[in-house]
Each structure stands twice: as C-alpha cells, then as structure tokens.
C-alpha positions as CSV (number, residue, x, y, z in Angstrom):
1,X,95.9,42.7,138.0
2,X,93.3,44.7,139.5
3,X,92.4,48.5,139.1
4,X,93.8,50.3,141.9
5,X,92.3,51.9,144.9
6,X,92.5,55.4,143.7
7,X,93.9,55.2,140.0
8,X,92.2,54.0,137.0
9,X,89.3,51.7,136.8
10,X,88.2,52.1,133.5
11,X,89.9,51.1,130.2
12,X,89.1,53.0,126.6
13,X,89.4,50.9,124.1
14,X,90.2,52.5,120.4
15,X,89.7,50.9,117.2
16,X,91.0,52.2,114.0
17,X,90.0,51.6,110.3
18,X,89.0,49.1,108.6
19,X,87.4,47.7,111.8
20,X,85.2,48.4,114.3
21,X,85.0,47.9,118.7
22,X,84.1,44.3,117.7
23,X,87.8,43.9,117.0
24,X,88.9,44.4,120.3
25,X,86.5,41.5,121.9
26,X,89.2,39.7,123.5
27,X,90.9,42.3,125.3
28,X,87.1,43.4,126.7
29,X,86.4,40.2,127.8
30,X,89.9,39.2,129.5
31,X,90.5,43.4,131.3
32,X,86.8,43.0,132.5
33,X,87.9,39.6,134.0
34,X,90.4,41.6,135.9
35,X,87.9,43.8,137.0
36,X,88.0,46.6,135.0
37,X,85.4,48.7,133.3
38,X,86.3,48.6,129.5
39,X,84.4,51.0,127.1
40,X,85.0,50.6,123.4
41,X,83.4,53.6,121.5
42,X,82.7,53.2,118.0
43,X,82.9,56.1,116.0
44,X,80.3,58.3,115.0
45,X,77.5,56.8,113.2
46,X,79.6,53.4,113.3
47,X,77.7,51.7,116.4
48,X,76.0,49.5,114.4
49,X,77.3,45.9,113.3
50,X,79.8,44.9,110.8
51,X,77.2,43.0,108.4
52,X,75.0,46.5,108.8
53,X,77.8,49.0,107.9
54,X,79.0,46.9,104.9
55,X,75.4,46.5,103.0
56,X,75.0,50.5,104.2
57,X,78.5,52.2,104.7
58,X,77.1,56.2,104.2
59,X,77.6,56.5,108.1
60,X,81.8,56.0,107.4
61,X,81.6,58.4,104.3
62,X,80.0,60.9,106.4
63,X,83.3,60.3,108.9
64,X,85.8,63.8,109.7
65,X,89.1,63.4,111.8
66,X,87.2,66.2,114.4
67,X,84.0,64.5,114.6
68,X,85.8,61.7,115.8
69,X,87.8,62.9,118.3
70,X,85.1,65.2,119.6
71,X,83.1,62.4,120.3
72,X,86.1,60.3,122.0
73,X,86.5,63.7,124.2
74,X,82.8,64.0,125.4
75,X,83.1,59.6,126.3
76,X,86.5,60.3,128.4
77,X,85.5,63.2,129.8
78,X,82.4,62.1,131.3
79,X,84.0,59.4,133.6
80,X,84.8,60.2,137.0
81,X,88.0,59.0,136.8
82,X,90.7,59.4,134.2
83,X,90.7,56.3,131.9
84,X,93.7,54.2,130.5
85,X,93.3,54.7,126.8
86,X,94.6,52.3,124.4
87,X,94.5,52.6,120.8
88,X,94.7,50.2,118.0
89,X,96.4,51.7,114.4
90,X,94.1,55.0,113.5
91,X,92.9,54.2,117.7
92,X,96.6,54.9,118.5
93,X,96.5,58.1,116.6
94,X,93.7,59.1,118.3
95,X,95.2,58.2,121.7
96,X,97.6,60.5,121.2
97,X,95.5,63.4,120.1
98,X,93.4,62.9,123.4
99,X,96.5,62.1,125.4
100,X,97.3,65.9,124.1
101,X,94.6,67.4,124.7
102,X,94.9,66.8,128.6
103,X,92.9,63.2,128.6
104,X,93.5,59.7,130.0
105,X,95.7,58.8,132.7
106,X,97.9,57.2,130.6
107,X,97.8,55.3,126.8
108,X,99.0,52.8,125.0
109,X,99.0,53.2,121.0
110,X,98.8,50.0,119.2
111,X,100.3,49.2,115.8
112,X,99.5,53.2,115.8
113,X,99.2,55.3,113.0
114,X,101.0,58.5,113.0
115,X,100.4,61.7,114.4
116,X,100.9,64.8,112.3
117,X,104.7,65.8,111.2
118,X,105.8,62.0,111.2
119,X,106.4,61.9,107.0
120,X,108.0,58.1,107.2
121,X,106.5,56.3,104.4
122,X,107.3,53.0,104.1
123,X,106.6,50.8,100.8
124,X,104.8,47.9,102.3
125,X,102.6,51.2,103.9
126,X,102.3,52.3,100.5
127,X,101.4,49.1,99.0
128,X,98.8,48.7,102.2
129,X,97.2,52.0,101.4
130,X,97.1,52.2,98.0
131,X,93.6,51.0,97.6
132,X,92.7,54.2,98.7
133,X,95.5,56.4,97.8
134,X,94.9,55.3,94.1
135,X,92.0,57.8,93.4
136,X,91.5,61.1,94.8
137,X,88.0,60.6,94.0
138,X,88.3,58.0,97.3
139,X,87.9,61.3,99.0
140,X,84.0,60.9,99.3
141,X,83.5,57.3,99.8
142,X,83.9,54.5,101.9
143,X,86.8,52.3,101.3
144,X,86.9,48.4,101.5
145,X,89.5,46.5,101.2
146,X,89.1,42.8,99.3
147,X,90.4,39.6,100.9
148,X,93.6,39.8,99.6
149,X,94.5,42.8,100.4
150,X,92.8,42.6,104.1
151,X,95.4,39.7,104.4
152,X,98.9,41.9,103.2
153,X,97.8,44.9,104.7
154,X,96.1,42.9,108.6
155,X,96.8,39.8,108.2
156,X,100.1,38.7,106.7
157,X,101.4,36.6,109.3
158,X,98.2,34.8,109.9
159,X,96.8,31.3,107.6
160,X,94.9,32.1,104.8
161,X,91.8,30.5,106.4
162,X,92.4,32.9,109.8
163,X,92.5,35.8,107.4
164,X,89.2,35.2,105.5
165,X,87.7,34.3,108.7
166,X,88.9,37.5,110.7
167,X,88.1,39.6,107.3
168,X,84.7,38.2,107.9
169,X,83.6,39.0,111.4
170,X,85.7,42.2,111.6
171,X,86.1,44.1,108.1
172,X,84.1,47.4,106.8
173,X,85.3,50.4,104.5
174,X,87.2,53.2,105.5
175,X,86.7,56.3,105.2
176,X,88.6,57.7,102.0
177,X,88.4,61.4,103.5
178,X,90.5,60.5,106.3
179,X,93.1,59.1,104.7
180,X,94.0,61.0,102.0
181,X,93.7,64.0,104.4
182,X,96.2,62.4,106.9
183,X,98.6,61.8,103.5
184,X,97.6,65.7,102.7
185,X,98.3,66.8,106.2
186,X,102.2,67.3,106.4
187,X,102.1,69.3,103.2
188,X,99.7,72.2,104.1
189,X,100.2,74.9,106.5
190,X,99.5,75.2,110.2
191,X,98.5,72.2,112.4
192,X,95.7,69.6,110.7
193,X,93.5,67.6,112.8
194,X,96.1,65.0,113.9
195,X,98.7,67.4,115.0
196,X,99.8,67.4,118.8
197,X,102.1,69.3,120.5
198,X,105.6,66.9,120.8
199,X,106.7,69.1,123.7
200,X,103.8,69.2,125.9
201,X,105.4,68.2,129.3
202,X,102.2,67.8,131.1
203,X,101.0,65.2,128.8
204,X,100.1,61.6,130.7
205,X,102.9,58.9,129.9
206,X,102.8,56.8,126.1
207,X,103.6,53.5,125.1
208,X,104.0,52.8,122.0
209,X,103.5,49.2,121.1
210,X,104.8,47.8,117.4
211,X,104.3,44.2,115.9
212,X,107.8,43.5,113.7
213,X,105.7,42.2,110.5
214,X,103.1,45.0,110.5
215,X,102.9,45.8,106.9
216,X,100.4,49.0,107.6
217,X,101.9,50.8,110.3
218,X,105.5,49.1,110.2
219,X,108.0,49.3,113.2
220,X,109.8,52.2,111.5
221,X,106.3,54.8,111.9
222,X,106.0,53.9,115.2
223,X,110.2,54.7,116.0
224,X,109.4,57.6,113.6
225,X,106.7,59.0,116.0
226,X,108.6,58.2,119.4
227,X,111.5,60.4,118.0
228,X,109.0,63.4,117.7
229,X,108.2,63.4,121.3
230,X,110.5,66.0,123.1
231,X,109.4,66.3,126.2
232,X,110.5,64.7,129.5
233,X,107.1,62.9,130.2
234,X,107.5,59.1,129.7
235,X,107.3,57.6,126.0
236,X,108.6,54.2,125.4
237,X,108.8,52.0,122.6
238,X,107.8,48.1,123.1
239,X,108.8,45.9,119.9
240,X,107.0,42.3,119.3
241,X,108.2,39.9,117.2
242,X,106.4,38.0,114.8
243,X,103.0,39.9,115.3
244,X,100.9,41.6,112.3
245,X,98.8,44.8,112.0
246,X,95.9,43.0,113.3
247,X,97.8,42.2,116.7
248,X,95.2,42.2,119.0
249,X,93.7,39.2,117.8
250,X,96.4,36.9,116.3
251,X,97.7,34.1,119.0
252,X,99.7,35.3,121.4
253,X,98.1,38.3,122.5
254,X,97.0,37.5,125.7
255,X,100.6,38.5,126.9
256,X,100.7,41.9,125.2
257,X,97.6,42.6,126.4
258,X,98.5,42.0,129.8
259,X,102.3,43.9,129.3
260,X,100.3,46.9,128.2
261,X,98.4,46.5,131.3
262,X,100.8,46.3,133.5
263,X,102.7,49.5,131.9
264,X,99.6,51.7,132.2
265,X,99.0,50.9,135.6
266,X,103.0,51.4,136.6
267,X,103.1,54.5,134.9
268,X,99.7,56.1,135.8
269,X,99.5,59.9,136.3
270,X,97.0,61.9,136.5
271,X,96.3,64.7,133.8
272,X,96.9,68.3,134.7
273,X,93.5,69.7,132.8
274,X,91.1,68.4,130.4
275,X,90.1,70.5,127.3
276,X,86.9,72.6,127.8
C-alpha cells in the first residue's frame, strides 16, 4: 500500500486517555514504511513524555473537550491535503467530531468512545470507569489508573507481565473533567462538546473498528454509535475477535492496521468544506 497519486498522503494519528501518541508507535513506524506521512498530535500541553507527565500531570488537569479539538482542527487544517484520520478510544471520538466538522478524507475510530446522544452503558464500562466516576471531586484532577485496573480496563486479554510492561511505557492520568462531563453530556440541554450532527450527508466516510473483549468501549458502544448515523455517507462496523481496549498494540495488529488502511484508502472522499 502506497498513498495515492492525488488522494491522501498523510495519516493523523489520535490517541485517547490514559495514553499518549507513544501508544501508537507501531502503526507510525509500519504506515511510514508504506510511505506515508503519519502525524500523531498529542494533546495540548501533553507533548511531553510519559515519565514527565506522570511526576507533573497539571498539563492533563488543565485539559477541556474544545481545547482539544481546536487544536486537532488547526494540525488537519494546515496540511495541503486532506488526511486519513484514525482514532484510538477518546481519539475515535475525536475523529468523529472532526470528521463533522468538514475534516479528513476519511476516519477510522478505534475501540472509539462515543459521540454525544449514544447513552449505552455497559457494566464492564462502568466498572472501567469508575475510578473516576467515583468522586465528583475527580472533576479537577488528573486521573491514574493503578496496575490492576490498567489491566481490566486496557489490558484484559493480554499476560499479566505484557500488562505491567505496557502500563509502564504507555500510562498517564486522565483528565477527570472530561469524563465526567462526557457522563454529564446527554443529560443537559442543547449539544455539548462531543455532539455531531448524525445526519450530516456531506460528512467523509467512518469506520468503526471494535475489539470483542474490549472492556472500556465494548462492542455494544461502538454498534450503539453506528446506529445514530443517519445519513447516506458510508459508516461501517468492523468486529475483531479476541482483541482488548488496548488493540493497537496487542499481537495481531499488524493486520488491522493494514485493513483499516486499506478501507480509508478504498473509501476516500474528499470533504465538501472545512470549518473556518
């Protein structure tokens, strides 16, 4: 696979909570192989290292939904060409916010969290969560998870020696604000931050991609969120057996990687406008 003559040559890479763009160090190094440009933005604040934002984690406290997405806007919308976006869990979220809002040629939503209106909670979500969901007081700090619950909520399928190992190199708090907004969202009036518009036609195509043991983001948000979409632009559902929350690196992602690949580039269209 190579990026096409006139379509996109650059891959955005999203990373979601708990995490940072260090997560996604495999698929950088295997679509740059095929040629492609691959950005992975942190987040404000957050392009620092792991060991760095775990002995100082104010940058993640300091965190809003907007911020975040502004920043993602001002990336993609300085490229010369519209970029596949893919997004790993609060990444996928965010892929479909920009996706929206008129960016991207096409995405792919990893393990995706879900966008606003999508109220299925499922228990092993709950249970994933609930470190933060526990105290409202969460609200204005930075979140870490322990060992433990890094393995049941990214890591379940994975040895317990993988896990620690993973938790290691690739875990930091997340930010408290975020989430108990996002739980907040579908119960206050008018559109939050997450909230796209399920019937925008002109939106560039979506795959959803869902590993069957994610405890996090299970199967059934990600089927939850495909029903919302209404319009006729392409939105597909692709369902791995076997695979965890933390999916892009547990063994066997190579071939995802390269299906989701393959899917952006067969279903590229350009978007119509991007957001001033």
């Amino acid at each position: 696979m190579q990026p096409p003559p006139n379509g996109p040559d650059t891959i955005v890479l999203i990373h979601g909570f708990w995490v940072t763009p260090r997560s996604w160090e495999h698929w950088i190094r295997r679509y740059e192989s095929y040629g492609f440009r691959v950005l992975a933005p942190a987040y404000p604040g957050m392009d620092v290292e792991v060991e760095a934002l775990n002995a100082d984690p104010s940058p993640i406290e300091a965190l809003t939904l907007p911020a975040i997405v502004e920043h993602l806007e001002r990336i993609v919308g300085a490229l010369d060409r519209a970029p596949i976006l893919m997004g790993h869990s609060a990444g996928g979220a965010l892929t479909q916010i920009l996706l929206d809002r008129g960016y991207g040629a096409c995405g792919v939503a990893i393990n995706s969290a879900p966008t606003e209106g999508v109220r299925t909670v499922p228990l092993s979500q709950v249970r994933a969560t609930f470190p933060v969901l526990k105290n409202p007081a969460n609200h204005h700090r930075a979140v870490a998870l322990t060992p433990q619950q890094w393995r049941y909520a990214f890591t379940n399928t994975f040895s317990e020696e993988e896990s620690r190992r993973l938790y290691e190199r690739y875990a930091v708090p997340a930010s408290g604000r975020i989430l108990l907004d996002g739980v907040l969202a579908n119960f206050q009036p008018g559109p939050q931050a997450a909230a796209v518009d399920y019937r925008n036609g002109a939106r560039a195509p979506l795959l959803f991609v869902s590993g069957s043991e994610d405890h996090l983001m299970p199967p059934k948000v990600q089927r939850a969120n495909l029903r919302h979409y209404k319009a006729a632009t392409v939105t597909e559902l692709r369902e791995h057996r076997g695979f965890a929350h933390l999916l892009p690196a547990q063994e066997g992602w190579e071939a995802i990687a390269d299906e989701a690949l393959r899917w952006a580039l067969e279903h590229t269209a350009q978007p119509t406008a991007r957001s001033a």
